[in-house]
C-alpha positions as CSV (number, residue, x, y, z in Angstrom):
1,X,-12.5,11.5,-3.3
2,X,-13.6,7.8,-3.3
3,X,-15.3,6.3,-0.3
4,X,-14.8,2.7,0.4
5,X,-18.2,1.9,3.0
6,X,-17.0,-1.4,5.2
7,X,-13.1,-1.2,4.3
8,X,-12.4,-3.9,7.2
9,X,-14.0,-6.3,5.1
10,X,-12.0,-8.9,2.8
11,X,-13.5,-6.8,-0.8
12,X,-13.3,-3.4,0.8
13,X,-9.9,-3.2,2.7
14,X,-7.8,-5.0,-0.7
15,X,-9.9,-2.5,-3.1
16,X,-8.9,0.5,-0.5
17,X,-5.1,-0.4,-0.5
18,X,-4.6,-0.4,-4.6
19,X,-6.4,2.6,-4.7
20,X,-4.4,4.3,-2.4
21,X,-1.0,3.0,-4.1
22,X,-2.5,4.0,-7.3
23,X,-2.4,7.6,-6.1
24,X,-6.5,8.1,-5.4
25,X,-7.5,10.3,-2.4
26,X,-9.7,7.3,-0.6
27,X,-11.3,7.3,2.5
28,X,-12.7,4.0,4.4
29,X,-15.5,3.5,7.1
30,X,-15.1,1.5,9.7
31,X,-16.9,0.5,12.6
32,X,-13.2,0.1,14.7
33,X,-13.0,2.7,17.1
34,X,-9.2,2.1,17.2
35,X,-8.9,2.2,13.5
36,X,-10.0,5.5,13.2
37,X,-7.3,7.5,11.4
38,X,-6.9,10.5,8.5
39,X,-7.9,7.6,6.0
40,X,-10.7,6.2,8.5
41,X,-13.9,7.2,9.8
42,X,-16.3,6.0,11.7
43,X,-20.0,4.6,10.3
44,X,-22.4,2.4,11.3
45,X,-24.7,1.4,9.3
46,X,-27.0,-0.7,12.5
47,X,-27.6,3.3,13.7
48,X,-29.1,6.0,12.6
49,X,-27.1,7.9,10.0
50,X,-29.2,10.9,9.7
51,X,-26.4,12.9,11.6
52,X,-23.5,11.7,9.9
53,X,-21.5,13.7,7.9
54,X,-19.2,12.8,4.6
55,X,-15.5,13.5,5.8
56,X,-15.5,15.4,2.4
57,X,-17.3,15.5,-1.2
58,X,-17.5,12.3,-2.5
59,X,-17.3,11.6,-5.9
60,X,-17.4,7.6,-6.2
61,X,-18.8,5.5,-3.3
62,X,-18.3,1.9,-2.9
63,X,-20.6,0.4,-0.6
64,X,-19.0,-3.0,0.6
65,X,-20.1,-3.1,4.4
66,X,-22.7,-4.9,5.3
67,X,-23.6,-8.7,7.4
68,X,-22.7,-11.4,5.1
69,X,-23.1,-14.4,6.6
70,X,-26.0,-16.4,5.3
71,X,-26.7,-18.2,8.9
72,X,-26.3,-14.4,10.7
73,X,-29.2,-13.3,8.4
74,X,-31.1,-16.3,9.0
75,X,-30.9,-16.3,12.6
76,X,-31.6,-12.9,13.2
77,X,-33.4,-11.2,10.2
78,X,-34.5,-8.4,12.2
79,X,-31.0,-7.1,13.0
80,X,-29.2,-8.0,10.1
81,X,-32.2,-6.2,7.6
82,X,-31.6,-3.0,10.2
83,X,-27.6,-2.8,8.5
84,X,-28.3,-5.3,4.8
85,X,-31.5,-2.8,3.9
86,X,-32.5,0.1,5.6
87,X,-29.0,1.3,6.6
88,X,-27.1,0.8,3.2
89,X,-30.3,2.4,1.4
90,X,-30.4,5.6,3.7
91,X,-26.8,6.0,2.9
92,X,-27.1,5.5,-0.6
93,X,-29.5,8.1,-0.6
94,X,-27.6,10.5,1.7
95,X,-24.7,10.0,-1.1
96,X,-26.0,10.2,-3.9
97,X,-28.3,13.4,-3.0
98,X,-24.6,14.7,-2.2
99,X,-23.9,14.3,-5.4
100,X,-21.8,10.9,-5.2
101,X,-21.8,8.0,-7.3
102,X,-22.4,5.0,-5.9
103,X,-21.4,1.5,-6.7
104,X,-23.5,-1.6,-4.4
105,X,-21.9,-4.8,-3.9
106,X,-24.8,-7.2,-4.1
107,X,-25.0,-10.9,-5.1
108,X,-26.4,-14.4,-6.8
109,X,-28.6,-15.3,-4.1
110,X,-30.9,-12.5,-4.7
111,X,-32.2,-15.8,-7.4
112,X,-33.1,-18.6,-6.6
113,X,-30.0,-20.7,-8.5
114,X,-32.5,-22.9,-10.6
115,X,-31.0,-21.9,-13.5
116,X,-27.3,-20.6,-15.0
117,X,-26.2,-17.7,-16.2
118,X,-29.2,-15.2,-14.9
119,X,-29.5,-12.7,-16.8
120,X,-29.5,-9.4,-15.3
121,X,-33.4,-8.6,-16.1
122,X,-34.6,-11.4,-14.8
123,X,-36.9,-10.8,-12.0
124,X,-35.2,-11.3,-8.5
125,X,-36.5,-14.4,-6.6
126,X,-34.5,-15.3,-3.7
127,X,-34.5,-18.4,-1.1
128,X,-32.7,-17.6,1.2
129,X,-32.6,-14.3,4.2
130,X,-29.7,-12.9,3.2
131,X,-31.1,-12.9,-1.1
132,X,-34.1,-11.5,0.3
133,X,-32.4,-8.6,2.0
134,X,-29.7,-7.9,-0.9
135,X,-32.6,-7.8,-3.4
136,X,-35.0,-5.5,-0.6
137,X,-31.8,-3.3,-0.7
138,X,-31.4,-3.3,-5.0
139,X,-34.7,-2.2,-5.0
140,X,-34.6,0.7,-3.2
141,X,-31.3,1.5,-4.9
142,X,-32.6,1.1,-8.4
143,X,-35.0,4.4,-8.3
144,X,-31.3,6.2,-8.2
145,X,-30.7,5.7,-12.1
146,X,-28.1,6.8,-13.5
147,X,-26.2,7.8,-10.1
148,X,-25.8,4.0,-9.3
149,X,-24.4,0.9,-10.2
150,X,-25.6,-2.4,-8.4
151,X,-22.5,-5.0,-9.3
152,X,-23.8,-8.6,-8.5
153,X,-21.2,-10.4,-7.4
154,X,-20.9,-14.7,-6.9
155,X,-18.7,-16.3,-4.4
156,X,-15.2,-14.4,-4.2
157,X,-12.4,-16.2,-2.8
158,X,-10.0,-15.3,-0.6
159,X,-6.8,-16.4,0.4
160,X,-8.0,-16.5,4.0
161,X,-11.4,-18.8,2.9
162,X,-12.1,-20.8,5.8
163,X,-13.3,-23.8,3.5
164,X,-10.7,-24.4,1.5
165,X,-7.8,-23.7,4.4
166,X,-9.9,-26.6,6.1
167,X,-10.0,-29.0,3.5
168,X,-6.5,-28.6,2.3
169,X,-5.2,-28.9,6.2
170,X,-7.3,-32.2,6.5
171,X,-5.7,-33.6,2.8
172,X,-2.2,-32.7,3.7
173,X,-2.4,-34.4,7.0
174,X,-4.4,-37.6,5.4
175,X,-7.8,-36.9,6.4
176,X,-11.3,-37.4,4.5
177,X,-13.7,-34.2,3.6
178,X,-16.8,-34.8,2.5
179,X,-17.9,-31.9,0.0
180,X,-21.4,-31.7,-1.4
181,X,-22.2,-33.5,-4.4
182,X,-24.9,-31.3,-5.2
183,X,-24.3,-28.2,-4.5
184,X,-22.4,-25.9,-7.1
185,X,-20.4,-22.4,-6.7
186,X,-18.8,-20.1,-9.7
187,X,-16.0,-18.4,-7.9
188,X,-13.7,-15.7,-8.5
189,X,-10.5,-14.4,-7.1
190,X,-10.2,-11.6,-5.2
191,X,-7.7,-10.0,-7.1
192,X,-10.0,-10.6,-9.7
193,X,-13.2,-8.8,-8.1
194,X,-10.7,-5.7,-7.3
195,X,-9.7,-5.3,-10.8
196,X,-13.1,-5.0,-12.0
197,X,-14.4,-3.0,-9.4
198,X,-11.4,-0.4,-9.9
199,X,-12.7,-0.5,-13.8
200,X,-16.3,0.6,-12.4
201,X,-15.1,3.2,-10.8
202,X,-13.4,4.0,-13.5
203,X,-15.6,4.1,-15.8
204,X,-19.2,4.9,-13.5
205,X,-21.4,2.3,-15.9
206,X,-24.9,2.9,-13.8
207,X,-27.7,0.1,-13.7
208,X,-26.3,-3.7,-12.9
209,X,-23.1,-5.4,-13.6
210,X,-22.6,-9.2,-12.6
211,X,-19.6,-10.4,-12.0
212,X,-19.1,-14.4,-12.2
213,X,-16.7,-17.6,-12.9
214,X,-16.7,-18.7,-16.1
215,X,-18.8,-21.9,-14.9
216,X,-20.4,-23.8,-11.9
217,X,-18.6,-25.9,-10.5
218,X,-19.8,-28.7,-7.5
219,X,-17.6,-28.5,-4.0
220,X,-17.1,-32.2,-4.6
221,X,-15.3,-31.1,-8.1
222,X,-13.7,-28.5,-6.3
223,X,-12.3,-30.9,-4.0
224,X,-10.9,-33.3,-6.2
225,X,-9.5,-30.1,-8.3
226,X,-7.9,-29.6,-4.7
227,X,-6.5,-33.3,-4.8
228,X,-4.6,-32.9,-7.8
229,X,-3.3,-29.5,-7.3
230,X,-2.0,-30.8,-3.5
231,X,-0.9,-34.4,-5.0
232,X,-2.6,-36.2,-2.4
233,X,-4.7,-39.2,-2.1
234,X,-8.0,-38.9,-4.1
235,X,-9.9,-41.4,-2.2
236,X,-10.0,-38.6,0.4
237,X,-12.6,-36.7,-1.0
238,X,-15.9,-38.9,-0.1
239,X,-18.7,-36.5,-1.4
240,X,-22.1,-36.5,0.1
241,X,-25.9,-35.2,-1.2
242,X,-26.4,-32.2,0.5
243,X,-30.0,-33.4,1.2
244,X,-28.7,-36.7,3.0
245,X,-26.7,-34.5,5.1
246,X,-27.0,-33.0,8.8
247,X,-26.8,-29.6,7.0
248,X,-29.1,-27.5,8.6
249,X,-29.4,-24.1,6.9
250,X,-31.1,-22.1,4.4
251,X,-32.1,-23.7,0.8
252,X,-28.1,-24.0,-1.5
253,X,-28.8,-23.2,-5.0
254,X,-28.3,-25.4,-8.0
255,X,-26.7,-23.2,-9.9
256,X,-24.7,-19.9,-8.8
257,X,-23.8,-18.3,-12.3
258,X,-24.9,-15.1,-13.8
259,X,-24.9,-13.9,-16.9
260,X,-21.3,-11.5,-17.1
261,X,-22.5,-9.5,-20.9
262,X,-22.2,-6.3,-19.3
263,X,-18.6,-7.2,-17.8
264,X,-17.5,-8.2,-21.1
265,X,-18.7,-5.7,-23.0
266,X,-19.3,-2.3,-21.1
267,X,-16.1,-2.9,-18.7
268,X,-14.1,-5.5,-20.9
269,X,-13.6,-7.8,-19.0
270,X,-13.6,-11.4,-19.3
271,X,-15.2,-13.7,-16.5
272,X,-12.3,-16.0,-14.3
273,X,-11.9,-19.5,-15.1
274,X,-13.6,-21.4,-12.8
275,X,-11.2,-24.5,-12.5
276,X,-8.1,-22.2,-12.4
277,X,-9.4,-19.9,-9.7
278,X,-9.8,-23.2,-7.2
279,X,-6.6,-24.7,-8.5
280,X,-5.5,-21.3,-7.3
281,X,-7.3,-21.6,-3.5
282,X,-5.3,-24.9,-2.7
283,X,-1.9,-24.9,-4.6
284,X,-1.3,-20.9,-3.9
285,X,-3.5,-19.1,-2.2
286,X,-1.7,-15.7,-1.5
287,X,-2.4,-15.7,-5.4
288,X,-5.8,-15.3,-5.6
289,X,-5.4,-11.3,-4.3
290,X,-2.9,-10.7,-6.7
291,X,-3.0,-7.7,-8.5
292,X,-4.6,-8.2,-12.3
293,X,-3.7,-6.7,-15.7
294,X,-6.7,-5.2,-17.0
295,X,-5.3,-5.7,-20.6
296,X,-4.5,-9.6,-19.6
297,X,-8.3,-9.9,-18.8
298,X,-10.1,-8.1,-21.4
299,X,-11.6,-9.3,-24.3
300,X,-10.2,-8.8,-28.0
């Protein structure tokens, strides 16, 4: 059986679905009471899990669940380190000591974005709440060995992204948005991420895997990519320095690559295209969770 932990969320519920329709028994966790079903059970990870028991042996676990939102984890470290750390590392260890593999869904921002294309060695150095608790949690995961994967993942976009529906709304009805200048992401489609993380189930390559766009790219590029793909006035995107700005949150990183090699090579897999993945966001968005040919995406 394959357990998908957090299959509400946006990687979790699409990665649940194509398993299912590709004939895998898969279970999900949710924390929905009144999603609880034959496919569902309940888990949450803010409790104490000592007492919960795995609906049935598990022999791939996905662990997707967990409080993503950079300003959540900032406000409230406390809370959010209860589910980001402690609870995701007590059930990777219930799991595992069941004789599961596990696969963690971590990210960039356990660096510090002054570079590109991190290699996966490097040491972890993060700047913001939310690195810091991702990187707390690969550490305790790590000791598993070969029973674990840790995929690093950049910024994976949805057809739902709240971002790019709100800049595309403001183009298409005249409006300015005023993207940072300064401030860079490497995105990947969703369908994207789920084809990779099928293949990593598949194949059960232990140690870390990032996953990334081919290159960084700056929101104000992104919105001008937007422009052209909506054929709308350009002199509607009027960028801004991040550090001029009211912006009040955590440190944004430079750069938001990371170095793919093991993607390539271990999973064969190529990295997105960066520029086709936005183009993507604001001409079509329902095609970013497309479903992806391995063979179209692997490396010759």
């Amino acid at each position: 059986m394959i357990l998908i932990v957090g299959s509400d969320s946006a990687i979790g519920s699409t990665l649940m679905v194509q398993l299912q329709r590709d004939g895998d028994h898969v279970v999900g966790t949710t924390r929905r009471r009144d999603s609880l079903d034959e496919s569902h059970v309940y888990l949450d990870l803010s409790s104490d899990i000592q007492g919960w028991h795995l609906p049935a042996t598990v022999a791939v676990a996905v662990v997707c669940a967990g409080i993503t939102r950079m300003e959540d984890c900032r406000r409230d470290p406390v809370s959010t380190s209860r589910v980001n750390v402690h609870g995701v590392s007590a059930l990777v260890e219930k799991l595992v000591e069941d004789g599961a593999f596990v696969i963690f869904l971590s990210t960039n921002q356990v660096f510090d974005g002054s570079v590109p294309y991190r290699p996966p060695d490097d040491p972890t150095c993060p700047i913001t709440e939310y690195g810091r608790q991702k990187a707390q949690a690969e550490r305790q995961i790590s000791p598993w060995g070969d029973a674990a994967c840790i995929v690093r993942l950049t910024k994976v976009l949805t057809p739902a992204d709240p971002l790019i529906r709100q800049w595309s709304h403001a183009l298409v009805k005249g409006e300015a948005i005023h993207p940072f200048s300064d401030v860079c992401m490497a995105p990947m489609p969703l369908g994207y991420t789920r084809t990779m993380l099928q293949q990593a189930i598949r194949l059960r390559i232990p140690g870390i895997v990032q996953a990334s766009g081919s290159h960084d790219i700056t929101y104000a590029e992104a919105a001008h990519i937007g422009v052209e793909s909506l054929g709308v006035d350009p002199t509607l995107v009027q960028p801004v320095v991040a550090a001029e700005s009211d912006f009040q949150g955590e440190p944004l990183p430079a750069h938001t690559t990371l170095n793919a090699d093991r993607l390539k090579y271990e999973i064969h897999i190529e990295p997105p295209d960066t520029r086709r993945t936005i183009e993507m966001a604001f001409a079509s968005p329902s095609s970013l969770s497309y479903p992806l040919n391995v063979a179209d995406l692997s490396i010759s």
